[in-house]
CHARMM internal coordinates of N, CA and C (Angstrom, degrees):
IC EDIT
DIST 1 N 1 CA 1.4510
DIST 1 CA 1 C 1.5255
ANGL 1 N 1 CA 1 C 110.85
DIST 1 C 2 N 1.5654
ANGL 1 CA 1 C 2 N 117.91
DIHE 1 N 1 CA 1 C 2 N -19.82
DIST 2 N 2 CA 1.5336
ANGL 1 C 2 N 2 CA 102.65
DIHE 1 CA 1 C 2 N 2 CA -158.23
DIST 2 CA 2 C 1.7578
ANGL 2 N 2 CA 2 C 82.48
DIHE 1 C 2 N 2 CA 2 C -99.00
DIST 2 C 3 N 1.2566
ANGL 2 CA 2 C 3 N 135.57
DIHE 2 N 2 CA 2 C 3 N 4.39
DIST 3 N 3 CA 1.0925
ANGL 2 C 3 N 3 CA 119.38
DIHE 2 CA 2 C 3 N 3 CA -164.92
DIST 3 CA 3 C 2.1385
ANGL 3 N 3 CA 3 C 94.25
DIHE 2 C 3 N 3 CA 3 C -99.66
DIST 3 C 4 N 1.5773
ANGL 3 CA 3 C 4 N 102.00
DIHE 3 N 3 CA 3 C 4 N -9.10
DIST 4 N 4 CA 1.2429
ANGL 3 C 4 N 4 CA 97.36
DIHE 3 CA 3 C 4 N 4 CA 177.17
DIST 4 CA 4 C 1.2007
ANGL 4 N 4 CA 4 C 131.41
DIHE 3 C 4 N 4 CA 4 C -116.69
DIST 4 C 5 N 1.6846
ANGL 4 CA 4 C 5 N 96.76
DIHE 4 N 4 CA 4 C 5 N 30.29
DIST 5 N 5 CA 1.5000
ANGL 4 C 5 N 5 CA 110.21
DIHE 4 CA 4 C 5 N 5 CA -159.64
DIST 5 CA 5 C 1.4335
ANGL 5 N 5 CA 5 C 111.16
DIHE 4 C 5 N 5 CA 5 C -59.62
DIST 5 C 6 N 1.3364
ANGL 5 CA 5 C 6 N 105.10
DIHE 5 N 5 CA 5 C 6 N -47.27
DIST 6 N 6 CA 2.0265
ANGL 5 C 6 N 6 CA 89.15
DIHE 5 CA 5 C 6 N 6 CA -162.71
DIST 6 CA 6 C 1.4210
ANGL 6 N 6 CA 6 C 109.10
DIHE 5 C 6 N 6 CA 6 C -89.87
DIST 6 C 7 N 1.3905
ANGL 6 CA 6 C 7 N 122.12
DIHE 6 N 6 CA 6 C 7 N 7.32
DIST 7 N 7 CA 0.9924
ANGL 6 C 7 N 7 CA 119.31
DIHE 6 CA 6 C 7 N 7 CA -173.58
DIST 7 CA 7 C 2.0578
ANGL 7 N 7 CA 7 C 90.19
DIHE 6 C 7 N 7 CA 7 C -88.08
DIST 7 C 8 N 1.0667
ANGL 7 CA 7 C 8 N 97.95
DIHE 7 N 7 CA 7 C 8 N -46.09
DIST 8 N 8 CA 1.8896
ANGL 7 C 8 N 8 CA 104.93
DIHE 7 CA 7 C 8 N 8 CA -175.66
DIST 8 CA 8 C 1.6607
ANGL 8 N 8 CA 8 C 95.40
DIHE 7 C 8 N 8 CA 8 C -61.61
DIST 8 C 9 N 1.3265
ANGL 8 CA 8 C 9 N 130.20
DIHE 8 N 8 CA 8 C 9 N -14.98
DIST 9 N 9 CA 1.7836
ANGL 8 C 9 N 9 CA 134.31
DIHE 8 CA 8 C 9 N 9 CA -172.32
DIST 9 CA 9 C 1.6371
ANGL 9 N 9 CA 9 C 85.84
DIHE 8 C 9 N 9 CA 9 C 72.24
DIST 9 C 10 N 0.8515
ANGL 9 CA 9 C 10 N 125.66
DIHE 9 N 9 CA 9 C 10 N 75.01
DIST 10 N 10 CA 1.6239
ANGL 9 C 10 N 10 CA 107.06
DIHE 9 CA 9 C 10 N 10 CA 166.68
DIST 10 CA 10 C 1.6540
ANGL 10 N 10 CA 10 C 127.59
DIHE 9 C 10 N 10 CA 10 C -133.57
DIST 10 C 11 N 0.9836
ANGL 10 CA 10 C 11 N 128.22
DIHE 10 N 10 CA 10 C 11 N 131.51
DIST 11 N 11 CA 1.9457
ANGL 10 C 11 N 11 CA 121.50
DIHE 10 CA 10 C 11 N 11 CA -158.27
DIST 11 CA 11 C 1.5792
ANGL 11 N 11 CA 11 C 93.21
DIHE 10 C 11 N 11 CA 11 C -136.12
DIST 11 C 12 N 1.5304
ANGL 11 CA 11 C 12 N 113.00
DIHE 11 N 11 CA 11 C 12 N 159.89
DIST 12 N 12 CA 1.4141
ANGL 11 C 12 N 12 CA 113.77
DIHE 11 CA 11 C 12 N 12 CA 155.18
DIST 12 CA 12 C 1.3472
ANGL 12 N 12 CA 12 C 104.24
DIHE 11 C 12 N 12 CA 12 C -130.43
DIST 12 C 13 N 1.5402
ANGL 12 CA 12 C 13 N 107.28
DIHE 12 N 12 CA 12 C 13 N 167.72
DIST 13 N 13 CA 1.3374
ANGL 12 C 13 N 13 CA 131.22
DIHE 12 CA 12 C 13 N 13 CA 158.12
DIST 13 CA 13 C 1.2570
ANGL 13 N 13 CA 13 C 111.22
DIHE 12 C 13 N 13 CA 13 C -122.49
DIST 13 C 14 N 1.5223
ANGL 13 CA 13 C 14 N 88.64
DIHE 13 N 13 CA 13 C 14 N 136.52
DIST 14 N 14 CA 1.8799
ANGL 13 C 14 N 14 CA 99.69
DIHE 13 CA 13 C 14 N 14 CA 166.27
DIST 14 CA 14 C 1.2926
ANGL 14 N 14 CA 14 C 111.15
DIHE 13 C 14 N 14 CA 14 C -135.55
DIST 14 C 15 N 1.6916
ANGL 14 CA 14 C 15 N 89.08
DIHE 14 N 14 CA 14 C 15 N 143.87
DIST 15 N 15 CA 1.7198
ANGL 14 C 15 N 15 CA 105.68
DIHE 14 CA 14 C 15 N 15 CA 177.31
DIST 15 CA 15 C 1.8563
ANGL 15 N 15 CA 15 C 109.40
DIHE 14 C 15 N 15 CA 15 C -127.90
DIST 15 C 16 N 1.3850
ANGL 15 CA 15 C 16 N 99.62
DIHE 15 N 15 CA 15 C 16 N 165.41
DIST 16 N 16 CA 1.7205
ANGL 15 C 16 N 16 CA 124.84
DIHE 15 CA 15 C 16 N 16 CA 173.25
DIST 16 CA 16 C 1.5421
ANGL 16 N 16 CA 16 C 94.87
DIHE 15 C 16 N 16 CA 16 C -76.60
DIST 16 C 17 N 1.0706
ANGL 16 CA 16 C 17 N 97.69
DIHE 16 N 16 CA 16 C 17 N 140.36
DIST 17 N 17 CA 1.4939
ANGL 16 C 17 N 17 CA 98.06
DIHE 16 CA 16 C 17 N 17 CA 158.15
DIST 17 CA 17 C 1.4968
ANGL 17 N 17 CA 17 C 120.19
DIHE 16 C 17 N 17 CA 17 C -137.64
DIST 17 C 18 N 1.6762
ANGL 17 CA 17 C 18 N 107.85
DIHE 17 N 17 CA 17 C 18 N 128.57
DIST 18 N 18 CA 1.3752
ANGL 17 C 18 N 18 CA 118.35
DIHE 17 CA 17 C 18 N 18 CA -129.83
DIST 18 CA 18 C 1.4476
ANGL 18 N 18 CA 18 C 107.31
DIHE 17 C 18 N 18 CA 18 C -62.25
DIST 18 C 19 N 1.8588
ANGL 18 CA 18 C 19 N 130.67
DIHE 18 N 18 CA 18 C 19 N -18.84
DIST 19 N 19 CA 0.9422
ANGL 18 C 19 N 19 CA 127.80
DIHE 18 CA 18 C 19 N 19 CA -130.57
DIST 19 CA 19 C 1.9024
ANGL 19 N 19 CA 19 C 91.06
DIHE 18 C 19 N 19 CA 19 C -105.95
DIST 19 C 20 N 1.4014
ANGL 19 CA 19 C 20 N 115.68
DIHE 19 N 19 CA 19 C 20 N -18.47
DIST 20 N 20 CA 1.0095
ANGL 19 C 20 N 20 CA 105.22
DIHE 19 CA 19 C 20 N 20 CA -174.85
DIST 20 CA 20 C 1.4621
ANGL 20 N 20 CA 20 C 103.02
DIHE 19 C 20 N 20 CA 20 C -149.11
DIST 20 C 21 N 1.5105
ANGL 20 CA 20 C 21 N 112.86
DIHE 20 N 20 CA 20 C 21 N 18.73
DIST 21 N 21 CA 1.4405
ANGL 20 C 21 N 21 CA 119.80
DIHE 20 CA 20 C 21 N 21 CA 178.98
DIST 21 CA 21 C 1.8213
ANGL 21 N 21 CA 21 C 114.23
DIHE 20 C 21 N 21 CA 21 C 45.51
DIST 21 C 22 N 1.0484
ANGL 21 CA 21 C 22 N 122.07
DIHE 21 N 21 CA 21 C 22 N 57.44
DIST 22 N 22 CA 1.2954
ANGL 21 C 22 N 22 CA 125.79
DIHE 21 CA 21 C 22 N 22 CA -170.11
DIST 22 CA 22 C 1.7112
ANGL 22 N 22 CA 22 C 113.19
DIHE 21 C 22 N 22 CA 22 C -131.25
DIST 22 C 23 N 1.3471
ANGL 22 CA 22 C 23 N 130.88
DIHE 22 N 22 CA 22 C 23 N 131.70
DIST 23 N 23 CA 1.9011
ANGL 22 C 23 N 23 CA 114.27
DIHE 22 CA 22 C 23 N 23 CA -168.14
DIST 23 CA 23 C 1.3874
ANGL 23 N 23 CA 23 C 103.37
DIHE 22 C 23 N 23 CA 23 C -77.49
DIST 23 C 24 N 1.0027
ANGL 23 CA 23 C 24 N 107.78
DIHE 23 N 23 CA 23 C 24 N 153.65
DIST 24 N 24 CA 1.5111
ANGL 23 C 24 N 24 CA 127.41
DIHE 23 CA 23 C 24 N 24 CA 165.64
DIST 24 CA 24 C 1.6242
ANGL 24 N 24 CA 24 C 112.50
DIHE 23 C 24 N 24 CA 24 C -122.41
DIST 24 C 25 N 1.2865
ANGL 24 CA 24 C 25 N 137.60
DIHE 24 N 24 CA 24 C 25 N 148.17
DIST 25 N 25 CA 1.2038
ANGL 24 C 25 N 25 CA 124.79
DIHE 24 CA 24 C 25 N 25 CA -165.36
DIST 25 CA 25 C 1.8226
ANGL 25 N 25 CA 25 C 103.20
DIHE 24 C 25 N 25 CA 25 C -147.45
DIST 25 C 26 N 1.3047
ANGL 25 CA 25 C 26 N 117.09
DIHE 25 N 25 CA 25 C 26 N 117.76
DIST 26 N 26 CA 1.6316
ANGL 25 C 26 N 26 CA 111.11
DIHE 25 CA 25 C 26 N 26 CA 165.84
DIST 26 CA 26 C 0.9663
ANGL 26 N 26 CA 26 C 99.11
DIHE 25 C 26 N 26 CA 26 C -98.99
DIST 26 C 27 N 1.4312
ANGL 26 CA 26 C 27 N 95.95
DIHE 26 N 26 CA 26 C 27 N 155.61
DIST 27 N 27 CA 1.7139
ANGL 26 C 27 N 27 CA 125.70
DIHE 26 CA 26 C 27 N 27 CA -173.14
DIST 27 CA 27 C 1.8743
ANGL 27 N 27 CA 27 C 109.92
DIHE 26 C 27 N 27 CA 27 C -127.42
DIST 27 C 28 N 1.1830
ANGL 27 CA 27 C 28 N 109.69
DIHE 27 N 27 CA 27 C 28 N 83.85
DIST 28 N 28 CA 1.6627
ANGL 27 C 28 N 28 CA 107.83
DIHE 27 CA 27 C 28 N 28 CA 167.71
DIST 28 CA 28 C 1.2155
ANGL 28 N 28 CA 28 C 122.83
DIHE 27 C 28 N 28 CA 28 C -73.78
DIST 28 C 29 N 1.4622
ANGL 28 CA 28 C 29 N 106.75
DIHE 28 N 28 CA 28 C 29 N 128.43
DIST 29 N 29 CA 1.9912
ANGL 28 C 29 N 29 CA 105.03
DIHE 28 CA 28 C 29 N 29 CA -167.14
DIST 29 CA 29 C 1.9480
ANGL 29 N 29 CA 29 C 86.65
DIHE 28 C 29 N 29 CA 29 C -147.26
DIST 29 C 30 N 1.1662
ANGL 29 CA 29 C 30 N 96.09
DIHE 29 N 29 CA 29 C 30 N 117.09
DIST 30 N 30 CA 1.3902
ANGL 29 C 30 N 30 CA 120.05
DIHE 29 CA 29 C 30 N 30 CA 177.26
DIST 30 CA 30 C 2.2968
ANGL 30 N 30 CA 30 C 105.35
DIHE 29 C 30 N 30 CA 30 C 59.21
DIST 30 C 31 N 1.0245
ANGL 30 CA 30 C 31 N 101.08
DIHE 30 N 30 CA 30 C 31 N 45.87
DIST 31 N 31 CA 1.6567
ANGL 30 C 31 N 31 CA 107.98
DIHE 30 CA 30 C 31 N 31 CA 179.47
DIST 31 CA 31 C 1.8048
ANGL 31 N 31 CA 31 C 97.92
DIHE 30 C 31 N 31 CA 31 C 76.28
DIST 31 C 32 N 1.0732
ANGL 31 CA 31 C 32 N 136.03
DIHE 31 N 31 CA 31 C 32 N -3.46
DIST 32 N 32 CA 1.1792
ANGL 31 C 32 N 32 CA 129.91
DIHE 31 CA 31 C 32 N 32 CA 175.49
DIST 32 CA 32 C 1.9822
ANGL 32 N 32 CA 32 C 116.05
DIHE 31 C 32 N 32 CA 32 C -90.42
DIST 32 C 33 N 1.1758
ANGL 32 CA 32 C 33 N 108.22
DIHE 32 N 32 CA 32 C 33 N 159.18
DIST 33 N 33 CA 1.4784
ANGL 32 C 33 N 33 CA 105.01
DIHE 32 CA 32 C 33 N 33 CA -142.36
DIST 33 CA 33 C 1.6033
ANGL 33 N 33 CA 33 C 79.71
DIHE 32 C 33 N 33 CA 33 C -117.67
DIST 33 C 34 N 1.4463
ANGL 33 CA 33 C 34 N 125.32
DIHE 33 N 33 CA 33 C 34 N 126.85
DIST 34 N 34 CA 1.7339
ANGL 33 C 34 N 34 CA 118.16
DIHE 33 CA 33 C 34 N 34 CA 154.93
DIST 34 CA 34 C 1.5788
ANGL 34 N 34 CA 34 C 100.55
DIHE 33 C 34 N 34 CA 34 C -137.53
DIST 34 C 35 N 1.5550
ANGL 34 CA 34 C 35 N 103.59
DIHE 34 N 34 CA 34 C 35 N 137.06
DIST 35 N 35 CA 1.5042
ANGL 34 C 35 N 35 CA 142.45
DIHE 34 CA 34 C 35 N 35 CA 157.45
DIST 35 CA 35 C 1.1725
ANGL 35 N 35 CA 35 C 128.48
DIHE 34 C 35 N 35 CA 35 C -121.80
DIST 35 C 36 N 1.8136
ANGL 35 CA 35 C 36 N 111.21
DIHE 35 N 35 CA 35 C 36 N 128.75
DIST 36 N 36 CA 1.5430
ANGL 35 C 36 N 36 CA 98.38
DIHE 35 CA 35 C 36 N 36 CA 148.97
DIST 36 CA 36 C 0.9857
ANGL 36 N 36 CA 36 C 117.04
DIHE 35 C 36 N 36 CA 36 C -79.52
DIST 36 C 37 N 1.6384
ANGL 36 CA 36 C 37 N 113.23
DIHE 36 N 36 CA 36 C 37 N 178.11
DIST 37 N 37 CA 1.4704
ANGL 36 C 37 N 37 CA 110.37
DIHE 36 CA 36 C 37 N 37 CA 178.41
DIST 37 CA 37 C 1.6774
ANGL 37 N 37 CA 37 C 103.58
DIHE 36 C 37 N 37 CA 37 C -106.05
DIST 37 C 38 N 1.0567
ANGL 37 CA 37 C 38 N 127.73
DIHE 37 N 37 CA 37 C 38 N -9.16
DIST 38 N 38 CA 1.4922
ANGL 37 C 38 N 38 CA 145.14
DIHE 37 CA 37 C 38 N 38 CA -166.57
DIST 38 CA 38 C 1.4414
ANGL 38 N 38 CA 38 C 84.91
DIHE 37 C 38 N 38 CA 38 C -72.52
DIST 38 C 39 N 1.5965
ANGL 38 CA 38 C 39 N 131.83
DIHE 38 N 38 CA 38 C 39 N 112.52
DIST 39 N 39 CA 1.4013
ANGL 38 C 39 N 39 CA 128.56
DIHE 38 CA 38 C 39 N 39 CA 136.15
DIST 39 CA 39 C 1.5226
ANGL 39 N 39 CA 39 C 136.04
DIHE 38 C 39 N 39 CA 39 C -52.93
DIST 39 C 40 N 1.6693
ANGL 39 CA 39 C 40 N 115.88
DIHE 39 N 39 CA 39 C 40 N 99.69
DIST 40 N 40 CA 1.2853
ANGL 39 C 40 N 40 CA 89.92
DIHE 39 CA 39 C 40 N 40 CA 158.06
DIST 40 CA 40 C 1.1491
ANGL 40 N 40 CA 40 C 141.84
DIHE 39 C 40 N 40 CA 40 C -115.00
DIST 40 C 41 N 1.4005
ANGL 40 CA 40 C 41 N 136.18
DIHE 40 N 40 CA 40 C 41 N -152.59
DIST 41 N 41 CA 1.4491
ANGL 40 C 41 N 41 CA 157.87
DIHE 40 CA 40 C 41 N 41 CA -132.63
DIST 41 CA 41 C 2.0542
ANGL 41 N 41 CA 41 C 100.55
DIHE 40 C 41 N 41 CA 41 C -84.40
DIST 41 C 42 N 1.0210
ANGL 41 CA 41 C 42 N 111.08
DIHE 41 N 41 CA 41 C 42 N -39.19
DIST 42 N 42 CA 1.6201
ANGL 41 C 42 N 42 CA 132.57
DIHE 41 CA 41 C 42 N 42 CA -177.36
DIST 42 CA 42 C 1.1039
ANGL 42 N 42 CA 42 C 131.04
DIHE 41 C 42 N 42 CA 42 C -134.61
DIST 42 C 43 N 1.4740
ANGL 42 CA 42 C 43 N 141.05
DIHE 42 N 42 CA 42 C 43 N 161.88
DIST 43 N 43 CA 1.5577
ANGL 42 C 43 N 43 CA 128.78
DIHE 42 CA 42 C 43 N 43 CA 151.76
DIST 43 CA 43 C 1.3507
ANGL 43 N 43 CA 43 C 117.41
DIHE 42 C 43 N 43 CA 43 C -55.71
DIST 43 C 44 N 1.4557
ANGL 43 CA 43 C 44 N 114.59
DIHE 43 N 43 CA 43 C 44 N -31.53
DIST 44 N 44 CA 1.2684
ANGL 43 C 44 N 44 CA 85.77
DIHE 43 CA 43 C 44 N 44 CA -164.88
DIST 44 CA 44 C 1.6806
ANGL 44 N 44 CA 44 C 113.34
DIHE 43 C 44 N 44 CA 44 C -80.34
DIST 44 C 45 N 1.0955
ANGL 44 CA 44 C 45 N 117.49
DIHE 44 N 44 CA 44 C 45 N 3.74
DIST 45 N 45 CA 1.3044
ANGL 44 C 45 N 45 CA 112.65
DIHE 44 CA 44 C 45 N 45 CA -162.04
DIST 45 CA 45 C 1.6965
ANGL 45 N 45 CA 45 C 90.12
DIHE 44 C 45 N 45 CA 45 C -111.11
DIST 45 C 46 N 1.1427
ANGL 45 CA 45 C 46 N 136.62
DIHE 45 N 45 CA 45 C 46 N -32.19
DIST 46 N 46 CA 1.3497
ANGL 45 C 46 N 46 CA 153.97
DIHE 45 CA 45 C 46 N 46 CA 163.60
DIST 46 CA 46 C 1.6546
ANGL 46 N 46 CA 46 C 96.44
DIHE 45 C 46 N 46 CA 46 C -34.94
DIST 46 C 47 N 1.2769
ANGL 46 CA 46 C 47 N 113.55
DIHE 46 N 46 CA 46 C 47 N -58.27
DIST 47 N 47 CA 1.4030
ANGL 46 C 47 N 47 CA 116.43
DIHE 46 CA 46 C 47 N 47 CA -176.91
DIST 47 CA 47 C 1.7303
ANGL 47 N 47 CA 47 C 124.57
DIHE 46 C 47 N 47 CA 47 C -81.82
DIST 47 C 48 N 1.5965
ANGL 47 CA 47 C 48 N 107.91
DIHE 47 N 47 CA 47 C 48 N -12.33
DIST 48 N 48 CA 1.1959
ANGL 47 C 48 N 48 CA 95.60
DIHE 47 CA 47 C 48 N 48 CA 170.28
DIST 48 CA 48 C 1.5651
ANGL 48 N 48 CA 48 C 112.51
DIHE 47 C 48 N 48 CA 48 C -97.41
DIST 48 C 49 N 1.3127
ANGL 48 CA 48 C 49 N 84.41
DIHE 48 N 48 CA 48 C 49 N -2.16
DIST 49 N 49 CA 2.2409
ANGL 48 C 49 N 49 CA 83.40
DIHE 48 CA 48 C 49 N 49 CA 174.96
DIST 49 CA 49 C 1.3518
ANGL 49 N 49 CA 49 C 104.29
DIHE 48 C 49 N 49 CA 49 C -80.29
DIST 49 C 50 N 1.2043
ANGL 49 CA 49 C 50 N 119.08
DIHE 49 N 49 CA 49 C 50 N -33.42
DIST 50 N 50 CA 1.4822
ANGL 49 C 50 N 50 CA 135.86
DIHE 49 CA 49 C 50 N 50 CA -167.68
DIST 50 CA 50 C 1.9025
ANGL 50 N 50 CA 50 C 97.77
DIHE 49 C 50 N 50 CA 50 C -64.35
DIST 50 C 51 N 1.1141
ANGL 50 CA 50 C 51 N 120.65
DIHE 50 N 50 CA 50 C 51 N -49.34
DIST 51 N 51 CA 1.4674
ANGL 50 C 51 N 51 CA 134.14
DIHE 50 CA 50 C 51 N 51 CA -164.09
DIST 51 CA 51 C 1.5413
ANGL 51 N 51 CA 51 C 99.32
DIHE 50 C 51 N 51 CA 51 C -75.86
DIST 51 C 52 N 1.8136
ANGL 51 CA 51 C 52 N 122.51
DIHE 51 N 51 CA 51 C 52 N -56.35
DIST 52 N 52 CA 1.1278
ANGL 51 C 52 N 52 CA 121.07
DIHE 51 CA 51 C 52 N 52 CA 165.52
DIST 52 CA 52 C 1.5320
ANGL 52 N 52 CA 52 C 124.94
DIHE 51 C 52 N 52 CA 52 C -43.78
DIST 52 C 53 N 1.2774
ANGL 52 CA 52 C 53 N 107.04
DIHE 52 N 52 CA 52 C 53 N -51.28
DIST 53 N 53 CA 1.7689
ANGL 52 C 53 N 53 CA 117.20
DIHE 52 CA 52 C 53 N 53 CA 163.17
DIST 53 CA 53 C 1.7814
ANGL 53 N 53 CA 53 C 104.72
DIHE 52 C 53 N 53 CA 53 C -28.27
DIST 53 C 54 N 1.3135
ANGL 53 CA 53 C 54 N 104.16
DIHE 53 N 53 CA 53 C 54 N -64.69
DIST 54 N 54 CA 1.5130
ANGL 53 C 54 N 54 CA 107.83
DIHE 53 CA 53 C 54 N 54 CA -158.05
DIST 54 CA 54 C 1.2952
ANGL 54 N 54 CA 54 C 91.15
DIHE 53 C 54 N 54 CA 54 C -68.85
DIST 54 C 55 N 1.4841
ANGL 54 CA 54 C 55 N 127.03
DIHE 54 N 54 CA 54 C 55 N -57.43
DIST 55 N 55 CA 1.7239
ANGL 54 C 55 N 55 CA 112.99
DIHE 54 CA 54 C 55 N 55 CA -173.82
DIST 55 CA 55 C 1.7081
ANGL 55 N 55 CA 55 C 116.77
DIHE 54 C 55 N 55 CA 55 C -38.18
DIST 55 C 56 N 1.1073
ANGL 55 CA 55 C 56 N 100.06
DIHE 55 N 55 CA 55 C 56 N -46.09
DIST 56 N 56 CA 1.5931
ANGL 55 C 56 N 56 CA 106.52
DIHE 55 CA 55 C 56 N 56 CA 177.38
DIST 56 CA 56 C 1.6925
ANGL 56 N 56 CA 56 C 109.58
DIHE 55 C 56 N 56 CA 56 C -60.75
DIST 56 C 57 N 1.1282
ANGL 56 CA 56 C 57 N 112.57
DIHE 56 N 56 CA 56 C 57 N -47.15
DIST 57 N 57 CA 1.4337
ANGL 56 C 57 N 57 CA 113.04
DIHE 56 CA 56 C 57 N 57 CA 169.12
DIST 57 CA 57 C 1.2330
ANGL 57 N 57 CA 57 C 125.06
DIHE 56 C 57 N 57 CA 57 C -57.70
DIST 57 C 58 N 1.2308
ANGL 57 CA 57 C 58 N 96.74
DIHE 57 N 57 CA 57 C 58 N -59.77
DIST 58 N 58 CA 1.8054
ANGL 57 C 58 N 58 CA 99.99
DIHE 57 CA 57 C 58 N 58 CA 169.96
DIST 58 CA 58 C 1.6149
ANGL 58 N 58 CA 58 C 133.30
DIHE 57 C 58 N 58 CA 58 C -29.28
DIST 58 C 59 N 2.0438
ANGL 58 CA 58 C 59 N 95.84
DIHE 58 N 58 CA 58 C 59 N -36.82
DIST 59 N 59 CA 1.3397
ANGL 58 C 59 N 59 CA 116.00
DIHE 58 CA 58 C 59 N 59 CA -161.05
DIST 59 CA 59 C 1.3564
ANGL 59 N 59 CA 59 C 121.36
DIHE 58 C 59 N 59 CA 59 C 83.91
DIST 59 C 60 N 1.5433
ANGL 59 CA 59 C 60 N 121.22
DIHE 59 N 59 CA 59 C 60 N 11.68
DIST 60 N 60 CA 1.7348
ANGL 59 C 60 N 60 CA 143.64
DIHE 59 CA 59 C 60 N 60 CA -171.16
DIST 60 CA 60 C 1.2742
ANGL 60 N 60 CA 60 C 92.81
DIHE 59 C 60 N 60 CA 60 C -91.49
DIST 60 C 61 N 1.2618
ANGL 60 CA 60 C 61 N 151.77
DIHE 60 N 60 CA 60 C 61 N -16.32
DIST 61 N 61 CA 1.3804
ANGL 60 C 61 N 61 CA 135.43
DIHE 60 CA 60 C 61 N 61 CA -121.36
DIST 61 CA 61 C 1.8628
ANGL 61 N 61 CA 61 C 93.40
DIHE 60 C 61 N 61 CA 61 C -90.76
DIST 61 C 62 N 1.5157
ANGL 61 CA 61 C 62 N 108.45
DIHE 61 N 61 CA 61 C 62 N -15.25
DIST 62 N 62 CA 1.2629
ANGL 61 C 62 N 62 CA 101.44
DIHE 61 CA 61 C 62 N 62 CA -165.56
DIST 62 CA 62 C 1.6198
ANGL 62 N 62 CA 62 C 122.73
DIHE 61 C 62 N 62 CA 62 C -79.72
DIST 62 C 63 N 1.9078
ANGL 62 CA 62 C 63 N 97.40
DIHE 62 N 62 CA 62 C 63 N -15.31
DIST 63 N 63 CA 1.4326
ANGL 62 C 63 N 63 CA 110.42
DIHE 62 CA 62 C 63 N 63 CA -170.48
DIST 63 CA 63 C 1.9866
ANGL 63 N 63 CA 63 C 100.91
DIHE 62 C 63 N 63 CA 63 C -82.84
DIST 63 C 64 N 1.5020
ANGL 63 CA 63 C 64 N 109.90
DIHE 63 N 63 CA 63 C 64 N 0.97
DIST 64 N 64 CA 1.5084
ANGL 63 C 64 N 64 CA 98.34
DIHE 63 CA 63 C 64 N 64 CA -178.68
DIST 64 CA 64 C 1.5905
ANGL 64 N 64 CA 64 C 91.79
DIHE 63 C 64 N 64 CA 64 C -69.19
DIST 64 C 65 N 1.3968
ANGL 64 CA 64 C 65 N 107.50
DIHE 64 N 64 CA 64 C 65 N 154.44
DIST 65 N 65 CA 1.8108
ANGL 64 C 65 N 65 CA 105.67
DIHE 64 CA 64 C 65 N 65 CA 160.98
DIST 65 CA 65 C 1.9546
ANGL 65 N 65 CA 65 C 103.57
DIHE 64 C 65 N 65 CA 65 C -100.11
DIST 65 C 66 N 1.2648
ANGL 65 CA 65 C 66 N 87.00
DIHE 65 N 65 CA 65 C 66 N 149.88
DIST 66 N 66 CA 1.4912
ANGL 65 C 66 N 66 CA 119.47
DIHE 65 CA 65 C 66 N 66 CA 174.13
DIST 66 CA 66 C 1.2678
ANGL 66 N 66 CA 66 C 123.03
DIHE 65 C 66 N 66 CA 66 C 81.98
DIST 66 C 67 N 1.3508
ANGL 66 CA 66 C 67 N 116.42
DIHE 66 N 66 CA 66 C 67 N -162.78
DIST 67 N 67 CA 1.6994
ANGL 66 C 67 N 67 CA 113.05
DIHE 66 CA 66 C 67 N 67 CA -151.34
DIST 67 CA 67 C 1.5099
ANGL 67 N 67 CA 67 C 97.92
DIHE 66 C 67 N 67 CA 67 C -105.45
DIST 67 C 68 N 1.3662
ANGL 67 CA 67 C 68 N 118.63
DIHE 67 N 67 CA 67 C 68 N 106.05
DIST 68 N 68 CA 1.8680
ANGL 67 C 68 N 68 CA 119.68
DIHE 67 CA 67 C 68 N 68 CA -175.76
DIST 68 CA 68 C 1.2498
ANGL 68 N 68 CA 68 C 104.63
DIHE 67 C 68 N 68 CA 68 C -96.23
DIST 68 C 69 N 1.5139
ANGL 68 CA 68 C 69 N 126.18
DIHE 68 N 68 CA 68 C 69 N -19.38
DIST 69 N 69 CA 1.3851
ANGL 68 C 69 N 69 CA 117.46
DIHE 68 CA 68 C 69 N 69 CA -140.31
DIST 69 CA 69 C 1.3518
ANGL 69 N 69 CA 69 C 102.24
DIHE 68 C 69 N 69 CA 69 C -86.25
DIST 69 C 70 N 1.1435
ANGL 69 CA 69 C 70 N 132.72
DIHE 69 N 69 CA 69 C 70 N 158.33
DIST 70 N 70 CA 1.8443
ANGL 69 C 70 N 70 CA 125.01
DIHE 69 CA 69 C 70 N 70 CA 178.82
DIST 70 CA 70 C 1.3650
ANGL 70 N 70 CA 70 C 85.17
DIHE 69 C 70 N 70 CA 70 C -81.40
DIST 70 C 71 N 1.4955
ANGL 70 CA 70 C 71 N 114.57
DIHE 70 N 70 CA 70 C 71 N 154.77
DIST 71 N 71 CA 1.3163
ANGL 70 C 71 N 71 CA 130.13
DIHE 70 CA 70 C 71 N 71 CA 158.17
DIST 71 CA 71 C 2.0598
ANGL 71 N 71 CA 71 C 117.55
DIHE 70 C 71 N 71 CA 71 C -84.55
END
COOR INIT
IC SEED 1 N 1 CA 1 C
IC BUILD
């Protein structure tokens, strides 16, 4: 996905959030808005939950390869 970003128009923002200092990250992909709500530990990981969010939204989630799901 990140190799098709601007072609999909897609950017994030990430913020702290004050209450437990933890990132949160939106992901806009075609004017549509995806977040988790789960804070984590960094941006960078803030942003790949954020990207997974949208795959799941999208209804793409199936073309990721391998096994993500927690057991």
């Amino acid at each position: 996905m990140l190799n098709h970003r601007k072609s999909l128009g897609a950017h994030n923002l990430a913020h702290v959030r004050r209450e437990d200092k933890r990132f949160v990250s939106t992901i806009c992909v075609n004017d549509k808005k995806y977040r988790s709500i789960v804070g984590q530990p960094n941006v960078r990981m803030s942003e790949q939950v954020a990207a997974l969010a949208a795959l799941h939204g999208m209804n793409i989630r199936c073309r990721l390869e391998g096994n993500w799901e927690e057991d």
